[in-house]
N, CA, C and O atoms as a CHARMM CRD file, in Angstrom:
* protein
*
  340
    1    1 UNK  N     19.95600  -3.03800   2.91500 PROA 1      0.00000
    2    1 UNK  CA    18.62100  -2.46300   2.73100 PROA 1      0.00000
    3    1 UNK  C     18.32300  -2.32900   1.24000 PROA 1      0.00000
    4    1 UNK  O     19.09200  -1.87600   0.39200 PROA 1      0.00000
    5    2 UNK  N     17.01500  -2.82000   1.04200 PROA 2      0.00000
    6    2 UNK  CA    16.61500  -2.53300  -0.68100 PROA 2      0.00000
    7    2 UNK  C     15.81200  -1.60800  -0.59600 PROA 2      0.00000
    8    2 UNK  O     14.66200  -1.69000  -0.16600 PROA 2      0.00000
    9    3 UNK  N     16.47200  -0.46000  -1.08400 PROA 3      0.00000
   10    3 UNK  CA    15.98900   0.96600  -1.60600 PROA 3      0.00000
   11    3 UNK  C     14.61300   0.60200  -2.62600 PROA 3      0.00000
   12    3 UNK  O     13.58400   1.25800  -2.46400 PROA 3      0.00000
   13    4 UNK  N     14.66400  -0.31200  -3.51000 PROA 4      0.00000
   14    4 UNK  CA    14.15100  -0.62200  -4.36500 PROA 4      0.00000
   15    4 UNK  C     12.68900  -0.37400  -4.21700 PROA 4      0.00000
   16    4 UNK  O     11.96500   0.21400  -5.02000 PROA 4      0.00000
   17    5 UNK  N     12.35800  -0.91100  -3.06400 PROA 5      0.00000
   18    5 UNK  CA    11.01100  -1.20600  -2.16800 PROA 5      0.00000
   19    5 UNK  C     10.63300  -0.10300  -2.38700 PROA 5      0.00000
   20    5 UNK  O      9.93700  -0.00200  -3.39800 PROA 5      0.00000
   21    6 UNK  N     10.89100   1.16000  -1.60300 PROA 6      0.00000
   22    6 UNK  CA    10.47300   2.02300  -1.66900 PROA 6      0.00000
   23    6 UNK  C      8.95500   2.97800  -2.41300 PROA 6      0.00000
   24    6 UNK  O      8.03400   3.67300  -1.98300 PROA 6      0.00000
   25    7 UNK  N      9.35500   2.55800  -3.49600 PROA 7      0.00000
   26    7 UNK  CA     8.48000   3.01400  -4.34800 PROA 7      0.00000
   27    7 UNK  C      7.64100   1.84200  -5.79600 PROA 7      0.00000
   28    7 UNK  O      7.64900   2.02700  -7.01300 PROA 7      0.00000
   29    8 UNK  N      7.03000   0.73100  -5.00800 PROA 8      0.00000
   30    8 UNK  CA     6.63200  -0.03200  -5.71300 PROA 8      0.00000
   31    8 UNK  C      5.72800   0.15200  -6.82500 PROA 8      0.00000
   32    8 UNK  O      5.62100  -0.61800  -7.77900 PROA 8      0.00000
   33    9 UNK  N      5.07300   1.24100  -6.63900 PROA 9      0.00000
   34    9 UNK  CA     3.67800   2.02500  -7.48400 PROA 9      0.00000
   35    9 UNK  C      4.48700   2.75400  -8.81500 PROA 9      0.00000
   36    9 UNK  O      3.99700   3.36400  -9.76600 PROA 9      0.00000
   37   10 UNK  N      5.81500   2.46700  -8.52300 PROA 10     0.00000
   38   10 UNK  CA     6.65200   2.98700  -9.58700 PROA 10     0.00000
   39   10 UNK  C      7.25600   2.33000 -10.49100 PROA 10     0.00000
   40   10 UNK  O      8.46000   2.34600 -10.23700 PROA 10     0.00000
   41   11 UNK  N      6.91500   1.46300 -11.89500 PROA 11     0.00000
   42   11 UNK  CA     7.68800   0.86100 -12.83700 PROA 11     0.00000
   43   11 UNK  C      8.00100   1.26300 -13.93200 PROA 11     0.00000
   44   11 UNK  O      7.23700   1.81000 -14.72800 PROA 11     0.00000
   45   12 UNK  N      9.17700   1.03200 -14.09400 PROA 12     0.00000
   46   12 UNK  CA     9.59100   0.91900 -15.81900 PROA 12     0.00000
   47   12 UNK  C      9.49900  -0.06100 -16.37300 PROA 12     0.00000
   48   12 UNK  O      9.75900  -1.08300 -15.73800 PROA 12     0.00000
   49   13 UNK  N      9.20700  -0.13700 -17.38500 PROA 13     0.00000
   50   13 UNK  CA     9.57500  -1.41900 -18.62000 PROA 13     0.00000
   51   13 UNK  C     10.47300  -1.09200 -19.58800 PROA 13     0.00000
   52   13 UNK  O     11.05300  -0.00700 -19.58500 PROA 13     0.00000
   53   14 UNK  N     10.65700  -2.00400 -20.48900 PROA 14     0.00000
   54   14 UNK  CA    11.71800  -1.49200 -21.29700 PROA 14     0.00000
   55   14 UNK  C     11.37100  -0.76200 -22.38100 PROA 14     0.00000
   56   14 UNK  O     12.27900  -0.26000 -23.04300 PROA 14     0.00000
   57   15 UNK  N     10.09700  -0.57800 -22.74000 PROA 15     0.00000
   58   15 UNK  CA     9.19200   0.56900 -23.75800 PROA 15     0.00000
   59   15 UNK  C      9.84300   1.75800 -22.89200 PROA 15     0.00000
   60   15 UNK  O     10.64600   2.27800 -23.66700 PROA 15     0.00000
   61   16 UNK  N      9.87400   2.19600 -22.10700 PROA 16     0.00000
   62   16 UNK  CA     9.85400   3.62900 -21.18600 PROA 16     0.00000
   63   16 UNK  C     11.42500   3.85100 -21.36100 PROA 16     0.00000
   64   16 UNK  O     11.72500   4.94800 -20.89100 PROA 16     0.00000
   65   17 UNK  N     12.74000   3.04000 -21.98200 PROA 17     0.00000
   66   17 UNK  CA    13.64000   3.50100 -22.74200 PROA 17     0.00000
   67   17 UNK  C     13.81700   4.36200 -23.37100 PROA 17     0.00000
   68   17 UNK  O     14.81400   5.06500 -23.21300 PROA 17     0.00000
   69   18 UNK  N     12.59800   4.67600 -24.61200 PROA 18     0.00000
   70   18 UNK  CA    12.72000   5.74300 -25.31000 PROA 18     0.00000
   71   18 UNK  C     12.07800   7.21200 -24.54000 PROA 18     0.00000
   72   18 UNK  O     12.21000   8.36000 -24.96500 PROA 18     0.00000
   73   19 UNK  N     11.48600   6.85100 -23.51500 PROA 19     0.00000
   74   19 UNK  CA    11.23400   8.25800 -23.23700 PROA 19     0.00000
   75   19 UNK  C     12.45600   8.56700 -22.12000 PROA 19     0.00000
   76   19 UNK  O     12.66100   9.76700 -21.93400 PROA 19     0.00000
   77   20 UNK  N     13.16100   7.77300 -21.47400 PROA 20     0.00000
   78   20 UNK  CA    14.49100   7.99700 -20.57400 PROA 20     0.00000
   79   20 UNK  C     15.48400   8.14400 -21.52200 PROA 20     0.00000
   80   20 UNK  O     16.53800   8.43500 -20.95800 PROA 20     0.00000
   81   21 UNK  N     15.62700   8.05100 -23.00600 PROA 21     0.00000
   82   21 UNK  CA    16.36400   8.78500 -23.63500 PROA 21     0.00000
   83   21 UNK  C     16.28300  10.44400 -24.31800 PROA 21     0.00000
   84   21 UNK  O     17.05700  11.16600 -24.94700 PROA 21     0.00000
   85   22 UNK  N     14.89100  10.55000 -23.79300 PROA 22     0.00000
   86   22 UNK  CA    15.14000  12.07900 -23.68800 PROA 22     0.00000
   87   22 UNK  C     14.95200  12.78700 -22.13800 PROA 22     0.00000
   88   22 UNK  O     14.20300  13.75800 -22.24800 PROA 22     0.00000
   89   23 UNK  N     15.31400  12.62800 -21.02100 PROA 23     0.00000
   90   23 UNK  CA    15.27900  12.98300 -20.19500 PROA 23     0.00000
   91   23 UNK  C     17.46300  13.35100 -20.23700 PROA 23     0.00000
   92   23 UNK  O     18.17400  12.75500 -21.04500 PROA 23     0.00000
   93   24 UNK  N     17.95600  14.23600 -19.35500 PROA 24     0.00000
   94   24 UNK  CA    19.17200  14.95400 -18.89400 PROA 24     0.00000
   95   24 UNK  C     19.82100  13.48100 -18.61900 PROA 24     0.00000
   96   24 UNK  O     19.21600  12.57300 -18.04900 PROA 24     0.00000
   97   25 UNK  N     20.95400  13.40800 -19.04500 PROA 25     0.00000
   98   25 UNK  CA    21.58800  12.05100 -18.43100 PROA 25     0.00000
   99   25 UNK  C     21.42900  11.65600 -16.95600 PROA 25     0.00000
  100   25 UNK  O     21.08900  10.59000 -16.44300 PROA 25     0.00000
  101   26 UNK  N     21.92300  13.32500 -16.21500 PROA 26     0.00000
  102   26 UNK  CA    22.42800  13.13900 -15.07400 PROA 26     0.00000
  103   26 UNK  C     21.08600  12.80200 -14.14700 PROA 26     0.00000
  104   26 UNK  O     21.25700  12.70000 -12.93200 PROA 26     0.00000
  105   27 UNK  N     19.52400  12.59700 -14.80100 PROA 27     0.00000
  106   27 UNK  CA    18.76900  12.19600 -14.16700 PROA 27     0.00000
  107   27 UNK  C     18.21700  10.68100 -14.55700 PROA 27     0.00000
  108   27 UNK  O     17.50900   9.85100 -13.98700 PROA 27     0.00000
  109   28 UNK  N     18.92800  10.75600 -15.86100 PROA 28     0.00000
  110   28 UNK  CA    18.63800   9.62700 -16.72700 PROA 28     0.00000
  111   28 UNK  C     18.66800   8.04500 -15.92800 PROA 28     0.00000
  112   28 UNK  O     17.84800   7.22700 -15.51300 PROA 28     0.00000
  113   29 UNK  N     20.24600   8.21200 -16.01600 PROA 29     0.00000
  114   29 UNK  CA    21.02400   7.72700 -15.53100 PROA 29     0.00000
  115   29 UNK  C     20.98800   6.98500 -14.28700 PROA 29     0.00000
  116   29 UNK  O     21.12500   5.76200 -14.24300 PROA 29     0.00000
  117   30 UNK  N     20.80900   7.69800 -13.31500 PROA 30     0.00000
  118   30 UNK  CA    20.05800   6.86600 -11.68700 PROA 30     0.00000
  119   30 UNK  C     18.97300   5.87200 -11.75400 PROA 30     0.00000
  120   30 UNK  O     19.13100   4.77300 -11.22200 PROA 30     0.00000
  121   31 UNK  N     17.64300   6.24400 -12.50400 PROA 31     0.00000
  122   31 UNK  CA    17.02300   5.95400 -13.10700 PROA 31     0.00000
  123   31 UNK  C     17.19500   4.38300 -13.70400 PROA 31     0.00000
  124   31 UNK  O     16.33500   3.52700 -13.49300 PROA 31     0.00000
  125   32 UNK  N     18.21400   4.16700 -14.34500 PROA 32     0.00000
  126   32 UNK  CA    18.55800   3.32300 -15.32700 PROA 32     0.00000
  127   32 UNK  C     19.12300   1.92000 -14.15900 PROA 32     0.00000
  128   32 UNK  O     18.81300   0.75200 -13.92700 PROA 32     0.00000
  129   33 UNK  N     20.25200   3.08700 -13.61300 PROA 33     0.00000
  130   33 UNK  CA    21.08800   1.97500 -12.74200 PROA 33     0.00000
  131   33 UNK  C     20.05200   1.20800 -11.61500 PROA 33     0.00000
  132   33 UNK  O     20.53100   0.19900 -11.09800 PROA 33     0.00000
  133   34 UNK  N     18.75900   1.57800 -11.21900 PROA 34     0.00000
  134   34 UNK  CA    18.00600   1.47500 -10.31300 PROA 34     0.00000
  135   34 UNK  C     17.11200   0.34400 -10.89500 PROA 34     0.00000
  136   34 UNK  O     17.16000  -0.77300 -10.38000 PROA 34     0.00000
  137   35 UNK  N     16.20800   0.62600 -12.07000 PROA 35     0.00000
  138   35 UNK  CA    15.23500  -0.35700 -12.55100 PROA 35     0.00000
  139   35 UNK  C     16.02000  -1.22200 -13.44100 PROA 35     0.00000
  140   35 UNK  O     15.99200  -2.38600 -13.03900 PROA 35     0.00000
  141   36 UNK  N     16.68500  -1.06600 -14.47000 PROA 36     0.00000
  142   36 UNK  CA    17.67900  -1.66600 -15.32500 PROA 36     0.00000
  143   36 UNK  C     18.77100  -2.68200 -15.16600 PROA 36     0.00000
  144   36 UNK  O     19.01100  -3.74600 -15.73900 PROA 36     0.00000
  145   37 UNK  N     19.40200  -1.95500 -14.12400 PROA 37     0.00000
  146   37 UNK  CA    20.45700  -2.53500 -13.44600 PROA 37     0.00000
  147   37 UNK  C     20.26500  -3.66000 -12.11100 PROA 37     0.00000
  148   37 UNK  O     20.59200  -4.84600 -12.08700 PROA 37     0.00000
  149   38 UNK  N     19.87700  -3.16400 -11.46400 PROA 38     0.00000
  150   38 UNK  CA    18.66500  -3.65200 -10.08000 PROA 38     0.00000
  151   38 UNK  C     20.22100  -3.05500  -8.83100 PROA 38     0.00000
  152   38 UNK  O     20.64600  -3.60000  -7.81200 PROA 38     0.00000
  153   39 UNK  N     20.57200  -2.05500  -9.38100 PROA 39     0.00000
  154   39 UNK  CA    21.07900  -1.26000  -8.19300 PROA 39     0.00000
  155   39 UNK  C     20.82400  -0.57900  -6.94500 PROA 39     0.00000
  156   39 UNK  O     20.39300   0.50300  -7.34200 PROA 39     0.00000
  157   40 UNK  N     20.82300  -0.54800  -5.98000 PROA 40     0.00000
  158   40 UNK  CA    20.86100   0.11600  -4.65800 PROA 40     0.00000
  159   40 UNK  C     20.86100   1.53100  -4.49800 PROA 40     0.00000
  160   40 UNK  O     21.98400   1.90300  -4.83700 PROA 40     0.00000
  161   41 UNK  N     20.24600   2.40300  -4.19000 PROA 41     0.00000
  162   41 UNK  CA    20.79300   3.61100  -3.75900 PROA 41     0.00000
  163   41 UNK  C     22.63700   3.93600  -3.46900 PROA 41     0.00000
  164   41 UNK  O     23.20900   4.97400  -3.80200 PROA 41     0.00000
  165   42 UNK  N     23.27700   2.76200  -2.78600 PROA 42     0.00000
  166   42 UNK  CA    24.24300   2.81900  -2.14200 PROA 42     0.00000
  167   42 UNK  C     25.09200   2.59000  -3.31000 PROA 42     0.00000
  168   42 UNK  O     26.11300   3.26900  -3.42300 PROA 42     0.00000
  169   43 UNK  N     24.65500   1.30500  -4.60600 PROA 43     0.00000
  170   43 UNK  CA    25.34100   1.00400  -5.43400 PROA 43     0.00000
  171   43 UNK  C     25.69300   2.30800  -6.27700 PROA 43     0.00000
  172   43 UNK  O     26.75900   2.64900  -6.78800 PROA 43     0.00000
  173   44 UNK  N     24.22500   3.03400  -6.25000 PROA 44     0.00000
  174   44 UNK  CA    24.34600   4.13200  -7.24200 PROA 44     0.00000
  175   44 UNK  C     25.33300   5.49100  -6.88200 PROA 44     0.00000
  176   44 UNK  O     25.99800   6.09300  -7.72400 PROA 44     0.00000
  177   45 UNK  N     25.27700   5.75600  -5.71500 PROA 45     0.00000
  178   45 UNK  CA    26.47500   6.44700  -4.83300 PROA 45     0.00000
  179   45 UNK  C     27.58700   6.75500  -5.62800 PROA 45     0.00000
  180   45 UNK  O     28.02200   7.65700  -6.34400 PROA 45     0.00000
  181   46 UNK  N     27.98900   5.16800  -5.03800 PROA 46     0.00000
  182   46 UNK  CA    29.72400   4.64900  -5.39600 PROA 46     0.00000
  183   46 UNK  C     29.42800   4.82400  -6.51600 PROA 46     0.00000
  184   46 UNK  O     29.88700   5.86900  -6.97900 PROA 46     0.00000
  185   47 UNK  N     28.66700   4.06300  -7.37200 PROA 47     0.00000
  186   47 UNK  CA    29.15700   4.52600  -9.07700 PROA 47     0.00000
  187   47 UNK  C     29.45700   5.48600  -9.99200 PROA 47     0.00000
  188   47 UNK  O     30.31300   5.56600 -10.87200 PROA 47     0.00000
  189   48 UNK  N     28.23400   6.48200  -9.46000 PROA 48     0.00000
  190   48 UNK  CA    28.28700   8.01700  -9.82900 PROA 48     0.00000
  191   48 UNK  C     29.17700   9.19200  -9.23200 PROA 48     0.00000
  192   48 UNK  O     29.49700  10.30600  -9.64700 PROA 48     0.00000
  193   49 UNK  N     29.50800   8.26900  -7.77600 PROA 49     0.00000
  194   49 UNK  CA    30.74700   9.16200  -7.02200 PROA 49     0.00000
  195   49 UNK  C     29.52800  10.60400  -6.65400 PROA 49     0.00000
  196   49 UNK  O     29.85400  11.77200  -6.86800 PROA 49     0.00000
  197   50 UNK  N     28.49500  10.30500  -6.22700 PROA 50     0.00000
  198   50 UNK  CA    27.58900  11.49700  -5.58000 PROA 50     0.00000
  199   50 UNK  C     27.06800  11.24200  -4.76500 PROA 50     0.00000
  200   50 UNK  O     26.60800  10.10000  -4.76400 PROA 50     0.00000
  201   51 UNK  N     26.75700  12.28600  -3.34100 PROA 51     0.00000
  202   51 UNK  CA    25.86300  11.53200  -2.33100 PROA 51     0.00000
  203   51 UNK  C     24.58600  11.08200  -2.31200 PROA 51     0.00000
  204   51 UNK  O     23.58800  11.44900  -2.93000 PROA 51     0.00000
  205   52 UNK  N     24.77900  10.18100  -1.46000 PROA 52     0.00000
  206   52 UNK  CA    23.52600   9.47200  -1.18600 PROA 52     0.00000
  207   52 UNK  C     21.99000  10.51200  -1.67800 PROA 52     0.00000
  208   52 UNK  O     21.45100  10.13500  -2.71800 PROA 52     0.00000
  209   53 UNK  N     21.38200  11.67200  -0.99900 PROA 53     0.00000
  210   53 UNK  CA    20.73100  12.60800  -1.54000 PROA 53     0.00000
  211   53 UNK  C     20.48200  12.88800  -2.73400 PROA 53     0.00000
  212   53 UNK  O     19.45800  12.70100  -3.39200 PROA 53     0.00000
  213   54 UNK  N     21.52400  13.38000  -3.02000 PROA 54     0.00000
  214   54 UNK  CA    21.16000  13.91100  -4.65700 PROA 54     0.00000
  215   54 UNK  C     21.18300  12.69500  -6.01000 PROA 54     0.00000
  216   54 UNK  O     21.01000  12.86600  -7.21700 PROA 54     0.00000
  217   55 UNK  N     21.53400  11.16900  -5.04100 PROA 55     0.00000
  218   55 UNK  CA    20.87700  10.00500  -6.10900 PROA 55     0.00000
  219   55 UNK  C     19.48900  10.07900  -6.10100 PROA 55     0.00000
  220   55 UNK  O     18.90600   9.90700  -7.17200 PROA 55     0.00000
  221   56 UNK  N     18.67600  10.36400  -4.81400 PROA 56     0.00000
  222   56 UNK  CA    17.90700  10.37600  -4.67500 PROA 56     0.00000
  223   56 UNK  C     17.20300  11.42700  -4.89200 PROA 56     0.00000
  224   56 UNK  O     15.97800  11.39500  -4.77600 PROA 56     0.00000
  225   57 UNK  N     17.89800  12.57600  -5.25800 PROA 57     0.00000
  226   57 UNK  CA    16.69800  13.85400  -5.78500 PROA 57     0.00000
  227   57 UNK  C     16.64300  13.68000  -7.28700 PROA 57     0.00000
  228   57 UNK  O     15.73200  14.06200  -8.02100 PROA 57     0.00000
  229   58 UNK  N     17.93000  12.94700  -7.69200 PROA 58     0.00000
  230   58 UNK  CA    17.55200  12.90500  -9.00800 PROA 58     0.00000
  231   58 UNK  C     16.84600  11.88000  -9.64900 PROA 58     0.00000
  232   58 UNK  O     16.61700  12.00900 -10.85200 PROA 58     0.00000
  233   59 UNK  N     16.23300  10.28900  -8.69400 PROA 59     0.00000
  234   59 UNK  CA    15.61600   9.17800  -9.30700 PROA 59     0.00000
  235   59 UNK  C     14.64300  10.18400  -8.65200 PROA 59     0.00000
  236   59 UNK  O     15.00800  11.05700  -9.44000 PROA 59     0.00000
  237   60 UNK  N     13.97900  10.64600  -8.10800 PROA 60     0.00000
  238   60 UNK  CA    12.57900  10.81100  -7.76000 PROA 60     0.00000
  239   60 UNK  C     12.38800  12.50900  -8.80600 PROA 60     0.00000
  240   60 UNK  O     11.31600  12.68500  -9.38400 PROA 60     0.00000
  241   61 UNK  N     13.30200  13.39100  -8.89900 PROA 61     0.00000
  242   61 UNK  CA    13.42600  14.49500  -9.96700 PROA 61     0.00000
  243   61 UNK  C     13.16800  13.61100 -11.59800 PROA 61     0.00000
  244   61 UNK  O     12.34400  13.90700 -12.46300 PROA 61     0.00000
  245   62 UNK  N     13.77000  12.93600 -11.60600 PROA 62     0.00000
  246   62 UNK  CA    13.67400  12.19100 -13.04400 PROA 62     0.00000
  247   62 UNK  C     12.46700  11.12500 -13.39500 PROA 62     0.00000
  248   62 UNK  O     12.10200  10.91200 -14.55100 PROA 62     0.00000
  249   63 UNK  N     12.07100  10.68000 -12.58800 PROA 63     0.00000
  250   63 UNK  CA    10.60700   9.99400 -12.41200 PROA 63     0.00000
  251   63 UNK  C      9.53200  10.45200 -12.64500 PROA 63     0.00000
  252   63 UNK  O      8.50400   9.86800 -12.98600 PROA 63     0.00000
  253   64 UNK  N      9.90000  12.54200 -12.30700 PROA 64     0.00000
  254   64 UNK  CA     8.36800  13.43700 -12.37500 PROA 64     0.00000
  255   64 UNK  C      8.73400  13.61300 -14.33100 PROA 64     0.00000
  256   64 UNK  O      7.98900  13.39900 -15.28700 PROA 64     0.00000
  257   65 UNK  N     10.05200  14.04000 -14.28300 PROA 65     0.00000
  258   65 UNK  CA     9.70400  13.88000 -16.23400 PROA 65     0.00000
  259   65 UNK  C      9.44200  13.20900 -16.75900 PROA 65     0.00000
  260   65 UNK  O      8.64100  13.48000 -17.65400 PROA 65     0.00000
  261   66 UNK  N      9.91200  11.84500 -16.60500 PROA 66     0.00000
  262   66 UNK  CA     9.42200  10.38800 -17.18300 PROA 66     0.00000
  263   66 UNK  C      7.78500  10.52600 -17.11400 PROA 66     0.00000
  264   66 UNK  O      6.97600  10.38600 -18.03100 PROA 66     0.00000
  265   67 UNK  N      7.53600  10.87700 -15.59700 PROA 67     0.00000
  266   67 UNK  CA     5.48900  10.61900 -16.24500 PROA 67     0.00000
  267   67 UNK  C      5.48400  11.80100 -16.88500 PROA 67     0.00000
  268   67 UNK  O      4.81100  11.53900 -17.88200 PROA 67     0.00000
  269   68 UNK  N      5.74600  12.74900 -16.95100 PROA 68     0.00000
  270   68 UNK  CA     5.43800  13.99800 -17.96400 PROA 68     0.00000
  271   68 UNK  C      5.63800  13.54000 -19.23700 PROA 68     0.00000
  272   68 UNK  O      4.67400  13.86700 -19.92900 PROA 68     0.00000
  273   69 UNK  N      6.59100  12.83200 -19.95500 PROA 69     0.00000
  274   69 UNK  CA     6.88000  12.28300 -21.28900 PROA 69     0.00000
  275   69 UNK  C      5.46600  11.53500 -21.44800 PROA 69     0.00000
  276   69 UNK  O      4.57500  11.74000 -22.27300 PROA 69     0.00000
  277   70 UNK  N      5.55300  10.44100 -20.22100 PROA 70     0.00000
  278   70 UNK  CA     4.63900   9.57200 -20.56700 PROA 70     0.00000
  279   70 UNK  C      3.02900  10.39200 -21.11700 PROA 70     0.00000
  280   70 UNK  O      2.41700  10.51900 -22.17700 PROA 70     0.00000
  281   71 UNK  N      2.92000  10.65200 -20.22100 PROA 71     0.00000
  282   71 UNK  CA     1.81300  11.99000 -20.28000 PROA 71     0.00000
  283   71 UNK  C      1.33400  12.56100 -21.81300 PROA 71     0.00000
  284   71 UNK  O      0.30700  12.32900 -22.45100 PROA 71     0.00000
  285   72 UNK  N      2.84000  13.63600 -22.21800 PROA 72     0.00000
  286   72 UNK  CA     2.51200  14.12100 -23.64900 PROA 72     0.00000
  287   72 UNK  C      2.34900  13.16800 -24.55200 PROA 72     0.00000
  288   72 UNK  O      1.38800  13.30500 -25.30800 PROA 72     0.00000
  289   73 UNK  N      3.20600  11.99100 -24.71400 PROA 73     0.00000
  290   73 UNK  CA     2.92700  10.79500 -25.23400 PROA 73     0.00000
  291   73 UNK  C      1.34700  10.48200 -25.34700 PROA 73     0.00000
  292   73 UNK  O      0.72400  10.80200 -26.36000 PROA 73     0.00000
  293   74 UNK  N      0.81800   9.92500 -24.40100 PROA 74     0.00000
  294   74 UNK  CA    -0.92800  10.13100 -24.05000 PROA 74     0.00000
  295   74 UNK  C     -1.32900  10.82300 -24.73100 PROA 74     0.00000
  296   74 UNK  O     -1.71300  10.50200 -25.85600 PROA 74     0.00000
  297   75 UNK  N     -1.36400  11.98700 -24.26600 PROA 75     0.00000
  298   75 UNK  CA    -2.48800  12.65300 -25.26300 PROA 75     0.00000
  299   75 UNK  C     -2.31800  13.01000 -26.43000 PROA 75     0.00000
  300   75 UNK  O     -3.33000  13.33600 -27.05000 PROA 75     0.00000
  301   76 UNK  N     -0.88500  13.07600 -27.17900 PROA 76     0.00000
  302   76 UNK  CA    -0.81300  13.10900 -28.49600 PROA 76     0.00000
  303   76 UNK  C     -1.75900  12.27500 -28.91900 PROA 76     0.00000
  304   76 UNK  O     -2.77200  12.47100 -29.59000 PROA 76     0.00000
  305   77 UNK  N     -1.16300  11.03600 -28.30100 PROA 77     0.00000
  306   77 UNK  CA    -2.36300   9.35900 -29.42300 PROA 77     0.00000
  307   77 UNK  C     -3.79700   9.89300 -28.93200 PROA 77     0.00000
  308   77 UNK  O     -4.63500   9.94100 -29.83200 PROA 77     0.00000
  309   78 UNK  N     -4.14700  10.23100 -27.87800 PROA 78     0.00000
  310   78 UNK  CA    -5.44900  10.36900 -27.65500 PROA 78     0.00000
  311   78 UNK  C     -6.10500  11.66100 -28.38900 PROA 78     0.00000
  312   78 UNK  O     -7.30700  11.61900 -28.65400 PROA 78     0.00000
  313   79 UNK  N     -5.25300  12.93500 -28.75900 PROA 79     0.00000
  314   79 UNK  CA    -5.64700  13.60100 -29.99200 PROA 79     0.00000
  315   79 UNK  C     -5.64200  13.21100 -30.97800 PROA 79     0.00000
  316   79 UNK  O     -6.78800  13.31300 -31.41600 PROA 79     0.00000
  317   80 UNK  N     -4.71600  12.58600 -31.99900 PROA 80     0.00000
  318   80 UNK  CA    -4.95300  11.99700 -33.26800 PROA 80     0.00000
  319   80 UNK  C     -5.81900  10.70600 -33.48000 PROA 80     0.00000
  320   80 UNK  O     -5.95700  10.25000 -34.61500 PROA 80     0.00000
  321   81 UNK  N     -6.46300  10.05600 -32.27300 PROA 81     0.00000
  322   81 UNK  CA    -7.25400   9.48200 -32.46800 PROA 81     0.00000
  323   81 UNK  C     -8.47400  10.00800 -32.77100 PROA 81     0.00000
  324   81 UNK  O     -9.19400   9.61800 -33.69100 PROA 81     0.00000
  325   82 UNK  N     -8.66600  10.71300 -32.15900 PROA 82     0.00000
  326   82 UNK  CA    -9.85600  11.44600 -31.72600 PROA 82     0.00000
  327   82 UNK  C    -10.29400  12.38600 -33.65100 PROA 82     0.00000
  328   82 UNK  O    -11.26500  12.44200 -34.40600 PROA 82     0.00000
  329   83 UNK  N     -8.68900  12.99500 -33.61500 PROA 83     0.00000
  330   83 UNK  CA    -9.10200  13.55600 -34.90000 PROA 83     0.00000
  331   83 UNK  C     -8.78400  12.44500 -36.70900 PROA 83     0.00000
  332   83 UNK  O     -8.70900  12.64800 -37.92100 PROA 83     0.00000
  333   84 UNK  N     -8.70600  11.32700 -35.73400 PROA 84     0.00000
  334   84 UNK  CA    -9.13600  10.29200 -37.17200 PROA 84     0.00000
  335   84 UNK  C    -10.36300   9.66700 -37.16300 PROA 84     0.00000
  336   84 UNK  O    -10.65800   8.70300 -37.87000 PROA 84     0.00000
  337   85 UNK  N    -11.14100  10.26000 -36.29400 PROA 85     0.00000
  338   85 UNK  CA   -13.08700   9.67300 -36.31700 PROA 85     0.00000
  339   85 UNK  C    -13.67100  10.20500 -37.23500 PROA 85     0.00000
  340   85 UNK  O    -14.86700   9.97700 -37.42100 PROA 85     0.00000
C-alpha cells in the first residue's frame, strides 16, 4: 500500500528544506523520509523503530508547522513589501 497517496494536496519541494530545518527533528524527520526519501509509512516504522500511529501523528503534526513556517514566511515578504511602496 502507498501511504503516499494519501494526502496529494500536500507537497514539498526542496525550497521547504529550510523551513523543515526548523521544525523538532522528531517531526522533522518522518516528514523527510516520506517526501525526500519516497518512504512508506511502514518503511518509516522500521526505521525510526516507532509505531505505525505516532509516524503518522507526527507527518500530519509536522505538516501543521511546516504551513505555519510557510505562513510567517508570507507575510513577513508581504509586510516588507508593502512597507517598501
Amino acid at each position: 500500500m502507498n501511504n503516499r497517496s494519501q494526502h496529494p494536496s500536500f507537497s514539498i519541494s526542496e525550497d521547504d528544506a529550510q523551513f523543515l530545518d526548523k521544525l523538532p527533528d522528531n517531526f522533522a524527520r518522518p516528514i523527510k523520509l516520506l517526501h525526500f526519501e519516497k518512504m512508506n509509512y511502514e518503511e518509516i516504522r522500521k526505521d525510526l523503530g516507532i509505531p505505525i500511529g505516532t509516524v503518522k501523528s507526527r507527518i500530519h503534526r509536522g505538516r501543521a508547522m511546516l504551513r505555519r513556517e510557510r505562513e510567517i514566511v508570507a507575510a513577513r515578504s508581504e509586510t516588507f513589501q508593502e512597507a517598501t511602496l
